[in-house]
C-alpha positions in Angstrom: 0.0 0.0 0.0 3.1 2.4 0.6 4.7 1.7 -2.6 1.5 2.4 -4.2 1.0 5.7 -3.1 4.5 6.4 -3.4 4.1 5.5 -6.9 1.3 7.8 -7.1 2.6 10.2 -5.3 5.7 10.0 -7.9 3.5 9.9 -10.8 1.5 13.4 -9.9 4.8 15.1 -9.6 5.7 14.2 -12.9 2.0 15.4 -14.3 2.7 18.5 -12.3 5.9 19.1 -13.5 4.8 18.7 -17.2 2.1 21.4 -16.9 4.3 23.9 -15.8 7.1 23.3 -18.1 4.5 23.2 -21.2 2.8 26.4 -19.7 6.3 28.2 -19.5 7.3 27.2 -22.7 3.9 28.4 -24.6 4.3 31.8 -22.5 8.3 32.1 -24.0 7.2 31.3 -27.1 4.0 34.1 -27.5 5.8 37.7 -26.8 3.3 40.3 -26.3 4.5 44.0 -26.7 2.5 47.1 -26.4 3.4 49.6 -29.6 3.3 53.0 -29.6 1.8 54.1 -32.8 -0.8 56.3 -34.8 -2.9 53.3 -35.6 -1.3 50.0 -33.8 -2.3 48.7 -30.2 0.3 45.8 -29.7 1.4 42.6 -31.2 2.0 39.5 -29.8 4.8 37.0 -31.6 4.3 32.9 -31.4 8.3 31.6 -32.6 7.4 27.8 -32.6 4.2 28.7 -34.9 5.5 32.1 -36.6 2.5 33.8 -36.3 2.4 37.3 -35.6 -0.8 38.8 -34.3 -1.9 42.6 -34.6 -4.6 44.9 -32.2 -5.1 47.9 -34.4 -6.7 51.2 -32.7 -9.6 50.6 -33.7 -10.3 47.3 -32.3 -9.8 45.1 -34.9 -6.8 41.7 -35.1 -5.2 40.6 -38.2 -2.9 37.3 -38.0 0.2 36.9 -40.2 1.7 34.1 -41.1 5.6 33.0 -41.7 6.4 35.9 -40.0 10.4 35.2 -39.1 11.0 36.5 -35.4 13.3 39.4 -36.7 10.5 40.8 -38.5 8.5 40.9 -34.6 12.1 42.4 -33.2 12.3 45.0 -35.7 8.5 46.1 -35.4 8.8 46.6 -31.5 12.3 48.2 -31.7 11.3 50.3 -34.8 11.1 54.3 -34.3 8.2 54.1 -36.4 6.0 51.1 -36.0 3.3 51.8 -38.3 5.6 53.0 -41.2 7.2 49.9 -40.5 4.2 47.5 -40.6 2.9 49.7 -43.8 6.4 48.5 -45.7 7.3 45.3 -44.5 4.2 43.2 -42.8 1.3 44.6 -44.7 2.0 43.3 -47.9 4.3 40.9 -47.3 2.3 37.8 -45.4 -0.3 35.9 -46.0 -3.0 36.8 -43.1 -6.8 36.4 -41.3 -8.9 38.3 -39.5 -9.4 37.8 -36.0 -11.8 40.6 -35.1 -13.6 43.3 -36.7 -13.4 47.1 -35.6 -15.1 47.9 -32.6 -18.7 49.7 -33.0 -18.3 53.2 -32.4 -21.4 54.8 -30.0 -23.2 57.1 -32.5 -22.6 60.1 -29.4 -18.9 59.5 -30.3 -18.5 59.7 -34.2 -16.1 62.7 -34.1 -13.5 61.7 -31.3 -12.5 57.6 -32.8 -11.3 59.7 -36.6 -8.4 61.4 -34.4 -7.1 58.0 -33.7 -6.9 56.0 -36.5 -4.3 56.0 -39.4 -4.2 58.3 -41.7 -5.4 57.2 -44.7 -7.6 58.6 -47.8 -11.3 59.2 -47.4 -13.7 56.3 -46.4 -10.7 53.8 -45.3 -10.1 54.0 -42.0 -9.6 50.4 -41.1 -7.6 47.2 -42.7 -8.9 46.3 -46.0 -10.9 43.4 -46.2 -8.4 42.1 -48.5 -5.0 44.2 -47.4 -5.3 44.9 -43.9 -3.6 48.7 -43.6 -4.2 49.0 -47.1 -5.3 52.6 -48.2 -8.3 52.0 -50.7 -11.1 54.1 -50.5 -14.7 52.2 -50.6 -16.0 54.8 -53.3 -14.0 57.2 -54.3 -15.3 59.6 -56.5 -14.8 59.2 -60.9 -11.7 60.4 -62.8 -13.7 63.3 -64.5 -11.8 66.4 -63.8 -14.7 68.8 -63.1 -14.6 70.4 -60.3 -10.6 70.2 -59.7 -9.0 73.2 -61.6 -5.6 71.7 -60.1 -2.8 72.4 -62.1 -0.6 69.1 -63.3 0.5 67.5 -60.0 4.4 67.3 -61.8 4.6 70.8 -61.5 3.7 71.3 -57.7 6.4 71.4 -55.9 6.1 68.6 -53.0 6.9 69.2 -49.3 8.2 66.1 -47.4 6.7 65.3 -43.7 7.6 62.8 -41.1 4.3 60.7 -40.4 3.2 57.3 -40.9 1.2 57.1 -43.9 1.6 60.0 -45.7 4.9 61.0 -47.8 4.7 64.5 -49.5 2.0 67.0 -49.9 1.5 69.6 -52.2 -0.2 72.7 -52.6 -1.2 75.4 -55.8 -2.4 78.9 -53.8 -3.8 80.0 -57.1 -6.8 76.9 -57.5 -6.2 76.0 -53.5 -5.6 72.6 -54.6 -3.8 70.4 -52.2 -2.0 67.2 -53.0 -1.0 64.3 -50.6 0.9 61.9 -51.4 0.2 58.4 -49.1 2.9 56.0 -47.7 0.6 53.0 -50.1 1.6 55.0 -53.1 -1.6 56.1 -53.6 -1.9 60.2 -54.5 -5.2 62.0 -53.8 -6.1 66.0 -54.5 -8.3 67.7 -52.8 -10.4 71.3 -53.7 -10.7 74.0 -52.5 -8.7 73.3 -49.4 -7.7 77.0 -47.3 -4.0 77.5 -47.3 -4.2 77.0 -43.9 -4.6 73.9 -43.9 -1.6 73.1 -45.8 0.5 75.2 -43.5 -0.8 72.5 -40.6 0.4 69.8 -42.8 3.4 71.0 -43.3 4.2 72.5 -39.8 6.8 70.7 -37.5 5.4 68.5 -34.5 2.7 65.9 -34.4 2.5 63.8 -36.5 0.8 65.3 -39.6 -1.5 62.2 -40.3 -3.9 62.9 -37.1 -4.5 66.5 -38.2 -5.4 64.8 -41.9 -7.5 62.8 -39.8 -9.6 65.4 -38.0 -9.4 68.2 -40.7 -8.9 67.0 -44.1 -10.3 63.5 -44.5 -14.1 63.7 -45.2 -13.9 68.0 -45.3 -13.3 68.5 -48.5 -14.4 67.2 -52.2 -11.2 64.7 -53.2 -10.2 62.6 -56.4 -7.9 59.8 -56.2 -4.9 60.5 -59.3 -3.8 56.9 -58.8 
């Protein structure tokens, strides 16, 4: 009867012993990082599966797949996460959806916009089929009424420091303003105050949340390509 319970006894130890190993070695293998960013909430990184998993601001998750752990290192150490995830995760994994945006309370509609990425008009979330990806969900036709811009080539173009867009442009004559997007996408935009291009322009903040709050949606817009 001894030997039986010390068998037991022997035999739960090992059990026990297995269950924590297995739990420390899931918890060493998923890294969870907070990332400070215009439009990103964290990641978390599983090395035996490769799988990286993203919280966006605005409540959604996107899974990638084959993501190589210096990929994960370089997003959390990166200066600029979401610039980061725009040119080297975005496009570059295979991926699922998780989790959809969170609703937004109808009382709220104008505070969420200062939060998420800046990206044209009517895509303000991960594409159903490119998460990140700037694609507007009806953007208006290429007819040119409306838009006395002058030829885009001969604006000059005004680099800023944000995470989705690259250059803007501006023509005081037609007040015709010109932003040029991180996805390579270029929009113009009429009859936009000169104002508003000197808060593009101007050092500090990221210029992408004041796109967000007072040019996205505020003024009439035409994709160029």
């Amino acid at each position: 009867m001894i030997e039986g319970n010390r068998g037991f006894t022997k035999l739960f130890s090992v059990l026990m012993l297995w269950t924590a190993l297995t739990a420390y070695a899931g918890q060493a293998q998923a890294q969870t990082v907070t990332i400070t960013s215009e439009f990103l909430d964290r990641a978390q990184y599983d090395a035996s599966a490769r799988t990286l998993t993203i919280w966006f601001d605005d409540g959604s998750r996107y899974r990638y797949t084959a993501v190589p752990q210096s990929v994960f290192d370089a997003l959390r150490t990166a200066k600029n996460p979401g610039s980061f995830f725009n040119k080297s995760i975005r496009d570059s994994f295979k991926y699922s959806q998780l989790a959809k945006p969170a609703p937004v309370p109808a009382a709220n509609t104008a505070k969420p916009a200062e939060r998420k990425p800046a990206v044209p008009p009517a895509a303000t979330k991960p594409s159903a089929t490119r998460p990140g990806a700037a694609k507007p969900n009806a953007a208006p036709t290429a007819s040119s009424a409306g838009f006395p811009c002058p030829a885009i080539t001969s604006m000059p173009k005004q680099t800023v420091k944000s995470e989705a867009l690259d250059e803007v442009s501006y023509d005081a004559t037609t007040r015709c303003l010109v932003l040029y997007f991180d996805s390579r996408q270029v929009y113009r935009y009429a009859d936009v105050p000169a104002n508003v291009y000197q808060q593009l322009i101007k050092t500090g903040p990221d210029p992408g949340i004041y796109f967000n709050k007072s040019v996205r949606n505020k003024f009439k817009f035409q994709r160029v390509k």
